[in-house]
N, C-alpha and C positions, 0 to 999 in steps of 0.2 A: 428365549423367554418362555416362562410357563402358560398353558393353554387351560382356564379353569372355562366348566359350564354352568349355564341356568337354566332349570327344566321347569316350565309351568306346566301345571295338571290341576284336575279335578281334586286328584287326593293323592298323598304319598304310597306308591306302594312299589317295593323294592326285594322282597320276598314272595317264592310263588304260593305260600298261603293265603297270598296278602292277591293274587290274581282273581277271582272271583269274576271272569269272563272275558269278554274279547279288548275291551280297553284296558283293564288290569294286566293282561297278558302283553300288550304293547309296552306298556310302563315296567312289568318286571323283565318281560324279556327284550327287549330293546334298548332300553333305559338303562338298567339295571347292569344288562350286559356291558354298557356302555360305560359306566364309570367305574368296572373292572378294567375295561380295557384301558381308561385313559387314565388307572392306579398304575398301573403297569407301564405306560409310556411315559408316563410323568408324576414320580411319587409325590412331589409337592404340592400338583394341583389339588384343587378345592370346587367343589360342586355346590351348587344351592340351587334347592329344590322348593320350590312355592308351593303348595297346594291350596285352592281357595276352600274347600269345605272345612278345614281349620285353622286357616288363615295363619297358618305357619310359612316360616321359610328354616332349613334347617338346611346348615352348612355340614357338608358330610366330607373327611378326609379319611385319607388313608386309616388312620389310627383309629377314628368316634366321629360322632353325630352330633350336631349342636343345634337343639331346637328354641326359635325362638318367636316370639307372637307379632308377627307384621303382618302388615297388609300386602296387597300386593304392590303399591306404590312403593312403600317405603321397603318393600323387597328387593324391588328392582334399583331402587338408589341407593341403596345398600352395598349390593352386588357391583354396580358400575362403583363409586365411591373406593370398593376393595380392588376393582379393578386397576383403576386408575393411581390410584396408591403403591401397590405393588408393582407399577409396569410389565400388566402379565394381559393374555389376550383372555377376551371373552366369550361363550360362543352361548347364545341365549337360545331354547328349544322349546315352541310354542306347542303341545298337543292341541290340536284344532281338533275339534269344536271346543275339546272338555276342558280346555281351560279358560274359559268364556264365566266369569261368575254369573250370576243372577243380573236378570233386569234393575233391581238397583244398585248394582255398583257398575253396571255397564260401560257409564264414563269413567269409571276410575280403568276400566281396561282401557279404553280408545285415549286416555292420555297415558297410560304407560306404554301403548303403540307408538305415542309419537316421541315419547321421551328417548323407546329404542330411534326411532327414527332420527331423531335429532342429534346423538352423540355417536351415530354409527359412525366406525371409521376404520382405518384399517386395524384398529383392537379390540371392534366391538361388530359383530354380527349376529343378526336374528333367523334361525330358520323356523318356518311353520314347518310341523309334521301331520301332513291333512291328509289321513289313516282314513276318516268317518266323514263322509261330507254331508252334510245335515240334510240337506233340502232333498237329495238324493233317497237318501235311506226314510225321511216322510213321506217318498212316495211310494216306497218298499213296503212299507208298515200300517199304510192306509187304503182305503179305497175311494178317498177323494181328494181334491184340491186342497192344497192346503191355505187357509185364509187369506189374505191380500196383503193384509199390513204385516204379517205374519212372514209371508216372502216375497218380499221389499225389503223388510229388518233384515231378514236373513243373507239373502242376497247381496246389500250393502256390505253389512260388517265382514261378510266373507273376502267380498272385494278388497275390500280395506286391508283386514288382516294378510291377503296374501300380494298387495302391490306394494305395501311397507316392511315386506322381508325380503331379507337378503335372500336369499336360497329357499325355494320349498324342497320338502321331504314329501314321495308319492310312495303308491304298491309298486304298481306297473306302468309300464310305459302306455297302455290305456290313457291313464291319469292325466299321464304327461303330455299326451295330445290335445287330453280334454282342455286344461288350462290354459294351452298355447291357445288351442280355436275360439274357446272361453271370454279367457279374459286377457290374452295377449299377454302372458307370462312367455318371456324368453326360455327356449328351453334348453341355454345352458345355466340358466336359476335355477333346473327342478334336477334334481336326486332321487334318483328311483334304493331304496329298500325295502324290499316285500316282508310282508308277514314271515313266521318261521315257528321253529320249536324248539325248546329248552332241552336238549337231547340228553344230556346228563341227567335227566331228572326223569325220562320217559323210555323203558328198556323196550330194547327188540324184543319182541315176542312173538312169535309165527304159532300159532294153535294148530296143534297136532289134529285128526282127520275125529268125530264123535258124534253121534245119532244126533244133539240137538246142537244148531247152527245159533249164536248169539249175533246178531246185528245190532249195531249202535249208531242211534244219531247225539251225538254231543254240543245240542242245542235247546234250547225252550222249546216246548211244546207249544207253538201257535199255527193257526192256520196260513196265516202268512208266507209263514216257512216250508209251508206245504206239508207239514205234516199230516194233515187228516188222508190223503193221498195216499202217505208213506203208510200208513196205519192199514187204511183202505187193504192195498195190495201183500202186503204182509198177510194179513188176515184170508186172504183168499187162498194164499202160497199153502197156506196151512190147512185148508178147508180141501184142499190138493192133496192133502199128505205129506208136505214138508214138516217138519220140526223145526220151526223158527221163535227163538225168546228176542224181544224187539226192547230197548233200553233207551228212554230218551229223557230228557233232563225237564225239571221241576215246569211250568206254564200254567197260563188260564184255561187251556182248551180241556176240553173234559178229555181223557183218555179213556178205554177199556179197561177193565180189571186184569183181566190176562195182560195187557202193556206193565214192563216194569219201570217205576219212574226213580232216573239218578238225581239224586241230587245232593252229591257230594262237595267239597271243596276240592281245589285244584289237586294236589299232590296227593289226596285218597281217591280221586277221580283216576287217578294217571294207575295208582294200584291197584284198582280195584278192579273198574269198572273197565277199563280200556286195554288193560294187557290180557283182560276176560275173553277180549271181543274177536270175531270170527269175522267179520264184514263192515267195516263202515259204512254211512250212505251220508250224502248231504241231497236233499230233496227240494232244495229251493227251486221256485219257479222261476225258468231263466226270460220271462217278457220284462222280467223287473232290471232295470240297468242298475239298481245298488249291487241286486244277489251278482248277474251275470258280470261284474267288470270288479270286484271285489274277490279275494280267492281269501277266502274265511282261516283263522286262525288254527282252525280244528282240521283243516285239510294237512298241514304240516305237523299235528300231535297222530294224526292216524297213518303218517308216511314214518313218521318217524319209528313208533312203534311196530311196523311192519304187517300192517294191514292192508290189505285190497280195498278201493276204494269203489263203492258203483256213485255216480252224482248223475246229476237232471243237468240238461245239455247247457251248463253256464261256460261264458266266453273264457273266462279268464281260469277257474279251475277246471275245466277242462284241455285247456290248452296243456297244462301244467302235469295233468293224468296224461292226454294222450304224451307228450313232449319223454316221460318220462317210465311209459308203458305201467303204471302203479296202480289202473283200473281201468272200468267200463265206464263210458259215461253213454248216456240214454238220451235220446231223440224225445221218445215220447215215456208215457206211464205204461205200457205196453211193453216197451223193450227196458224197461228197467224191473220190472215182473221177472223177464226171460233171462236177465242177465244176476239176478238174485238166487233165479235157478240155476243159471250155469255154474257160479259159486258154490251152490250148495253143493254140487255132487262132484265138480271137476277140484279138490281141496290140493290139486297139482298147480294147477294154474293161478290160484288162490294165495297160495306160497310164494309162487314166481311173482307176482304184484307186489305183492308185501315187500320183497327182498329188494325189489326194485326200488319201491318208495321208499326205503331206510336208505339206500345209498345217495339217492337224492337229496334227501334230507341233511344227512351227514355233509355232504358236497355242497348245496347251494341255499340249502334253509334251516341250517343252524344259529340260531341269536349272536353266539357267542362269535361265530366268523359274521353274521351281517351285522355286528356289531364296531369288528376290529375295521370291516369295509367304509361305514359312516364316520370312524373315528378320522381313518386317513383321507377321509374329504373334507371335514372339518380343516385338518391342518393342513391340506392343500389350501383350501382359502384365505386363512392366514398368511398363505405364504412361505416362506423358506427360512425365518428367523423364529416360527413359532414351534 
């Protein structure tokens, strides 16, 4: 039988013009990837894709695109209706949090929760794919509590959303612990596929040895993120006699005039700005459990490209540098000074990282492979007739 899916998000986006950051990039390159590959296992299937911010569903085959103005109730009966019509399997894909509409249509999500709920069977399953866990990343991003009724709401609907799916989708096995201790999620429910990078789209480039070093962070300039740090020690490198040009993407935080701000789109980002670059860095402060147990999108566009990476001692992308020798990662703000030095002048070793994180990349965080990988657990779950 044919195996169609249903992807809920935020917004459609399915080209990497259409990425515009770390969720856009899960949607194009996971997603995206995703109903390449299952054109290719199965040319008859049929995708439909919701998006709540234009309240579309738009059936996408092999051939075109058919967009058409539902909500997302009547998306989802739609889709079951065509399922059950056809005698084909279904496999419905919740982006968690972002496909959450606004507080008033809230209930129209929590009864298309139970509608999946109600008609699951063995033709119809739901996986959450909880990439961004809210309450987590509000404490990333703040320096207080977050209100009561605030998370309570949060908390619940999270609950809810992932004890009425069939399967979750996690990064890491981090995740998958956290759930099981959490909220008693079995952990042969969760499926781990990590973040990655659209490698077709993002060329090797190893930067030959020249008097000014570019470093790039490919994130918003906030403090959060620990950039004023990054800023900090950069500036000092320089005040040293390094040659450092420091590149970091559009934010609120005031920057230097000497910092240059990117703020490109995805695919003139990838040419421009990032095949430019001499050193990556991701500077998050690892006391935060979102930065440290999260290994950021942008860690796999700078492995791919073949960059050396320096990061701030996080669990999860660090593991992934040391695992894979593709950089330094730093204890403290002191030793990631030392090790920005080391780059600057060892552009041996510099290469050797680089060359390293492209193979990785190529090998275990490529979209298009952890793509073809979630496809055949999907149809593992179906079973042997889908």
């Amino acid at each position: 039988m044919t195996l169609d899916l249903m992807i809920l998000t935020s917004y459609f986006a399915i080209e990497p013009k259409n990425i515009g950051g770390g969720i856009g990039y899960r949607y194009v390159g996971l997603y995206g990837s995703l109903i390449r590959a299952l054109f290719k296992y199965s040319p008859e299937s049929k995708v439909f894709w919701y998006s709540h911010n234009d309240q579309a569903l738009r059936i996408i085959t092999e051939e075109n695109v058919q967009k058409l103005k539902k909500n997302m109730l009547k998306s989802i009966i739609y889709a079951i209706s065509d399922t059950f019509t056809s005698n084909s399997y279904l496999g419905v894909i919740i982006a968690y949090p972002y496909a959450i509409p606004g507080i008033k249509r809230i209930f129209e999500y929590v009864f298309c929760l139970l509608i999946l709920k109600i008609f699951r069977n063995r033709h119809l399953k739901t996986f959450v794919d909880y990439f961004d866990p809210p309450m987590e990343a509000y404490y990333a991003f703040r320096n207080q509590s977050p209100p009561f009724l605030f998370a309570v709401y949060t908390r619940f609907l999270e609950k809810l959303v992932l004890k009425l799916a069939s399967y979750v989708i996690v990064l890491n096995e981090f995740w998958k612990c956290h759930l099981t201790r959490i909220y008693g999620i079995n952990r042969g429910r969760i499926i781990v596929i990590p973040n990655g990078s659209l490698l077709c789209y993002v060329r090797d480039n190893s930067q030959k040895s020249k008097d000014v070093v570019n470093v790039l962070y490919a994130g918003s300039a906030t403090k959060e993120r620990g950039v004023d740090a990054l800023v900090q020690t950069i500036s000092k490198l320089n005040e040293n006699g390094l040659k450092l040009n420091l590149y970091i993407g559009k934010g609120p935080m005031y920057l230097p005039s000497w910092v240059h701000v990117s703020n490109h789109p995805w695919p003139e980002f990838v040419r421009r700005v990032l095949v430019n670059s001499d050193i990556c860095v991701i500077p998050y402060p690892p006391d935060k459990l979102f930065f440290s147990s999260i290994a950021p999108v942008k860690l796999f566009d700078y492995m791919a490209a073949g960059k050396p990476i320096i990061s701030t001692n996080l669990k999860e992308t660090g593991n992934i540098i040391k695992t894979y020798n593709c950089g330094l990662v730093a204890r403290n703000w002191k030793e990631f000074e030392l090790y920005l030095e080391t780059l600057y002048y060892d552009r041996e070793l510099a290469k050797k990282l680089g060359e390293n994180g492209r193979r990785a990349a190529e090998k275990y965080f490529n979209y298009e492979l952890l793509a073809e990988t979630l496809l055949q657990r999907l149809v593992k779950t179906f079973g042997e007739h889908c």
